[in-house]
N, C-alpha and C positions, 0 to 999 in steps of 0.2 A: 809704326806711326799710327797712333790711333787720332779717331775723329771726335771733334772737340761736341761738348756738351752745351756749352754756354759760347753763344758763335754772335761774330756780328752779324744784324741782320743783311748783309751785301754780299757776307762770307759762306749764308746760308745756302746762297744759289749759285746755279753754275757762274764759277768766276769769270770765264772769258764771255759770256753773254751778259757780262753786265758793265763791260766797260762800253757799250753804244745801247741805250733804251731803246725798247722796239716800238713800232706805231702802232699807236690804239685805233684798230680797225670798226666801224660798229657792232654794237652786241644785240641781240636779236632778245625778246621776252623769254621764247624757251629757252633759251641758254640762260639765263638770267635765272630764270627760278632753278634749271641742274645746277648752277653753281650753289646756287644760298644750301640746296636740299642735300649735295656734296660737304658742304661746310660744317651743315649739323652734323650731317654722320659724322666726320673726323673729328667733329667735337666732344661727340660725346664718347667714341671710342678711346680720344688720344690725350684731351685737355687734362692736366693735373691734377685739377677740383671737380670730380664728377657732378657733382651736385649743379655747380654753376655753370657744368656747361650743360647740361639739361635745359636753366632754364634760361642760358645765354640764347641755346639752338630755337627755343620756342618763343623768343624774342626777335629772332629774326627770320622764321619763315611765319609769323605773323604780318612784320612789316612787308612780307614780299605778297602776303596776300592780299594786302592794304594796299598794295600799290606805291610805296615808297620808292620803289627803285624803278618805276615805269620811265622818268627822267633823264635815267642813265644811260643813254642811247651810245655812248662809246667803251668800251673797254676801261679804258682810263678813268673816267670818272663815275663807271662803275663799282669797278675795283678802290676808289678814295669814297667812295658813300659806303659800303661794304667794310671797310675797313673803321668808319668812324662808327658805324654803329654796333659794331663786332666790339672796339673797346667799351663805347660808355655799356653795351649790355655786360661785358666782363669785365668790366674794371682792372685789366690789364692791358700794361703797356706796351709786351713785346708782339699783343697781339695786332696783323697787316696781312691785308691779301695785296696781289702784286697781278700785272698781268705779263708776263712773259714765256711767251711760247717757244722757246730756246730751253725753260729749266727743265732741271731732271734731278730726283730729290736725293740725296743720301740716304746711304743704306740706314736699315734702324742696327745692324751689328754693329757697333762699336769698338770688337776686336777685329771685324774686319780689314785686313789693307788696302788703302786705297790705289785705282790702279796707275801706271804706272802717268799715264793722261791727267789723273784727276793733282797725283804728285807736284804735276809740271806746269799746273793753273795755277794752284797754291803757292808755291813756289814762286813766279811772276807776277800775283797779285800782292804777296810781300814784298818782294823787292821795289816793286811801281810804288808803295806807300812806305818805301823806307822802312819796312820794318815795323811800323808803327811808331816810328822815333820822327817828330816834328823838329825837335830843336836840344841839342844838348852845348849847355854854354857854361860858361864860369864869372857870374854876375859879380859887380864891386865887390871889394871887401871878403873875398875867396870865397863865395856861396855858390854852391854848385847847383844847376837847374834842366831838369830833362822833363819834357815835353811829350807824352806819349798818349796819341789817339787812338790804339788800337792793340787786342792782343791777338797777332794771328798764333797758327802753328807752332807749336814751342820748337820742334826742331828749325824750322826758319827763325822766328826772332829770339830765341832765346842766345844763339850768341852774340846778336846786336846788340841785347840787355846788357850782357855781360860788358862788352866792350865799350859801351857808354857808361858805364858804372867805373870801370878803369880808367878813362880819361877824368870823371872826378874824384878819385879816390882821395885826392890830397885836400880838397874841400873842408871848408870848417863845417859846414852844413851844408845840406842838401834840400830843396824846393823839388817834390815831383809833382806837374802838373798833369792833374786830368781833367779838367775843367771842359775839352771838345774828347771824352773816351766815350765812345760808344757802347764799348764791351769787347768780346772775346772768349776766349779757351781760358778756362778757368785754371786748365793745368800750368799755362804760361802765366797768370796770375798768380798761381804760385810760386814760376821758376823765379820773377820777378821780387818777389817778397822774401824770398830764403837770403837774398843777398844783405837783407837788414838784418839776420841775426846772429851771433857767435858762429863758429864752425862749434859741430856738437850738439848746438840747443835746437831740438828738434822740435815742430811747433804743429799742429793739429790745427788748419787756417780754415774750411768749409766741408760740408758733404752736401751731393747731391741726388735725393729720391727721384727715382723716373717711375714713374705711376704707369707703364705698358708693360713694364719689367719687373714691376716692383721689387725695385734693387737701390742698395745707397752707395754712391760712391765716395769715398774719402778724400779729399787733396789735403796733402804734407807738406811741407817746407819741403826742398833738394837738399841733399848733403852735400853734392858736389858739385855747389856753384861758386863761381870764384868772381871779382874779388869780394869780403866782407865788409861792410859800410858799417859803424860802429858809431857817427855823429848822430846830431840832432836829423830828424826829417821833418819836414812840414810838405801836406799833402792838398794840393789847392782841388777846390772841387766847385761844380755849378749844377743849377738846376735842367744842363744838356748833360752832363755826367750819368750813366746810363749801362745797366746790366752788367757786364761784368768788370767796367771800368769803376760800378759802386760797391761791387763787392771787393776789389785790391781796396779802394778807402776803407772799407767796413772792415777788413780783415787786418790793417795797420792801426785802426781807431780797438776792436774788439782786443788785438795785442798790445796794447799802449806801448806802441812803437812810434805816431807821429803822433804831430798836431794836426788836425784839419781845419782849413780855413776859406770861406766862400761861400757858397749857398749850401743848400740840403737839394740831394741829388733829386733824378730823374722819378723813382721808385719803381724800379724793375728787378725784380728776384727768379722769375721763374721762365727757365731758358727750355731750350725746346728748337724745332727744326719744321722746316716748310713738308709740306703735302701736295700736291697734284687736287685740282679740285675740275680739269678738263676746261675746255675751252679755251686752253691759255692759260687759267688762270694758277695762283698758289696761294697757301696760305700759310703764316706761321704762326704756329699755334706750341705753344709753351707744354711739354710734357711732365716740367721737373720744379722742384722748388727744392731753395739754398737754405741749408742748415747750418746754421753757425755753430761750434763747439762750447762757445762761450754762453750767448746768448739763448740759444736755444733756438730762435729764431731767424728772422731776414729782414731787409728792409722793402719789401714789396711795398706797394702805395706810399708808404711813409717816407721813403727817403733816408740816408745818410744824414744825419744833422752834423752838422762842421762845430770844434769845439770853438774857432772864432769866426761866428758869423756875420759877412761884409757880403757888397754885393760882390759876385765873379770877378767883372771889370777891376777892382781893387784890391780882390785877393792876392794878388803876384806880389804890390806894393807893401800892403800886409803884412806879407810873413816874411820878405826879404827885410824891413826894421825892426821885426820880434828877435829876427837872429842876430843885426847886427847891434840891436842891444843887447840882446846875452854876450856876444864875444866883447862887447865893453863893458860890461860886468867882471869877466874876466881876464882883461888884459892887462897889465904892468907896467910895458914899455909905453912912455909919453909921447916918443914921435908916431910908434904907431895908432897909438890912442887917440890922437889928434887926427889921422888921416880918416879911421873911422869914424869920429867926428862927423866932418866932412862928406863923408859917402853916405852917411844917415840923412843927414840935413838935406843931401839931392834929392833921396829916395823920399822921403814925406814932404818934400816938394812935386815928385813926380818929375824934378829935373836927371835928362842924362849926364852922364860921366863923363867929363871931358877927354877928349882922345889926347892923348900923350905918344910922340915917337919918341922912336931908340936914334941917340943922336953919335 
């Protein structure tokens, strides 16, 4: 089991200490400036961009010597000032300090296995969020739609994926929304995406440089995920879509695999893991940044741009009448042509589908 590269930020930290937030105690001046002085160092040792964290760190033990954070008198709203002025000086999004004096950070070995404790957090913090599967349904008109906020551990949700993939297999199309994805294991974002293409056609989806390591890591399509999804896809996304929930769009958009439809995402490319900064506190600072095979690049700052842009709220509506007019494009039979019809005319109303029993 290796440990993920591109993680939610909730996934970063010890999991069972994060299901009750702890109380933000007061924070005292000298703790206040070891933390900021904590933060530089691991900035400039661990951030991505050396450069910018150079003069991210001399951005912010400025302001502490200005007295910006004399304010800060709890924990809590220490750590939310520290955290807002840590991005606009880095102009990135994954970067947060946090105060929780329960974490304890992951190893930096990445072949290491985790132990057998850390297994059995993981493990239960999957299952408590379902896997990352919100909602898997079979919308009017045979369009299938699955729901996915999160990529944990591929050994956990990768057989969810599969089996939600299975129940729509007989779908004329498919809607995956990530419009509330935070991010994830990039490896599970790939196990996810191998299910859109032939068995065989092997695909080259992202690599990822870690600048402490300086090493690239490759992600590949699976060869042996099962079942294979062959229809249309349309891929909803918003501007909460986020890390590695915009690299799966980026990666279905970069393979002209789907359409994407909603806003232009969060812009977070560059994943990375918390640090210990003492007194409580952490902070997660981005080590890596995503290389696409295609592009060359990521969507850091920039966002995912959706090839049909609507707001979020309307994306779902969207793309469910894009596909049920291509299948009347293509349909023959008049009674059924008529029914869809009817199930278009609800949906660009916004009306539901009348329930019908079996009599």
């Amino acid at each position: 089991m290796r440990r993920a590269l591109f993680v939610l930020p909730a996934l970063v930290l010890t999991l069972a200490a994060q299901e009750a937030a702890p109380i933000a105690p007061p924070v005292t001046a000298d703790q206040r400036k070891a933390v900021v002085e904590t933060l530089a160092r691991e900035l400039k040792a661990r951030y991505v961009f050396p450069e910018v964290a150079e003069t991210t760190s001399a951005a912010l033990k400025a302001k502490a010597a200005q007295g910006a954070y004399d304010g800060a008198v709890t924990a809590q709203a220490f750590a939310e000032a520290l955290s807002r002025d840590l991005r606009e000086a880095g102009r990135d999004g994954h970067f947060r300090v946090r105060f929780d004096p329960a974490f304890k950070p992951a190893s930096d070995d990445d072949d290491k296995p985790p132990t057998r404790d850390e297994v059995a957090q993981m493990r239960q913090f999957s299952q408590r969020r379902g896997f990352g599967i919100a909602k898997v349904e079979q919308l009017p008109g045979n369009v299938g739609y699955l729901d996915i906020r999160g990529f944990g551990p591929t050994e956990f949700v990768g057989p969810a994926f599969s089996a939600a993939l299975s129940l729509l297999s007989g779908t004329e199309a498919l809607i995956l929304d990530l419009r509330q994805n935070g991010g994830g294991d990039p490896e599970s974002v790939a196990y996810l995406v191998s299910h859109f293409f032939e068995e065989g056609d092997t695909r080259h989806l992202n690599s990822i440089y870690n600048r402490p390591k300086n090493t690239t890591r490759q992600y590949w399509t699976t060869a042996t995920v099962a079942p294979r999804y062959a229809k249309p896809v349309y891929v909803l996304t918003s501007a909460r879509t986020f890390s590695g929930g915009e690299e799966c769009a980026y990666d279905f958009q970069t393979q002209k695999r789907a359409t994407l439809v909603g806003e232009t995402t969060g812009g977070g490319a560059n994943p990375g893991g918390a640090v210990l900064l003492g007194h409580g506190f952490n902070a997660f600072i981005p080590t890596g940044r995503a290389i696409n095979p295609v592009t060359g690049t990521n969507w850091e700052r920039v966002g995912v741009k959706p090839d049909l842009a609507v707001p979020a709220a309307e994306a779902l509506k969207a793309a469910h009448g894009a596909i049920l007019r291509g299948i009347l494009e293509r349909e023959k039979d008049p009674d059924y042509r008529k029914r869809l019809e009817g199930i278009l005319a609800r949906v660009e109303k916004g009306e539901a589908e009348p329930v019908r029993y079996a009599r």
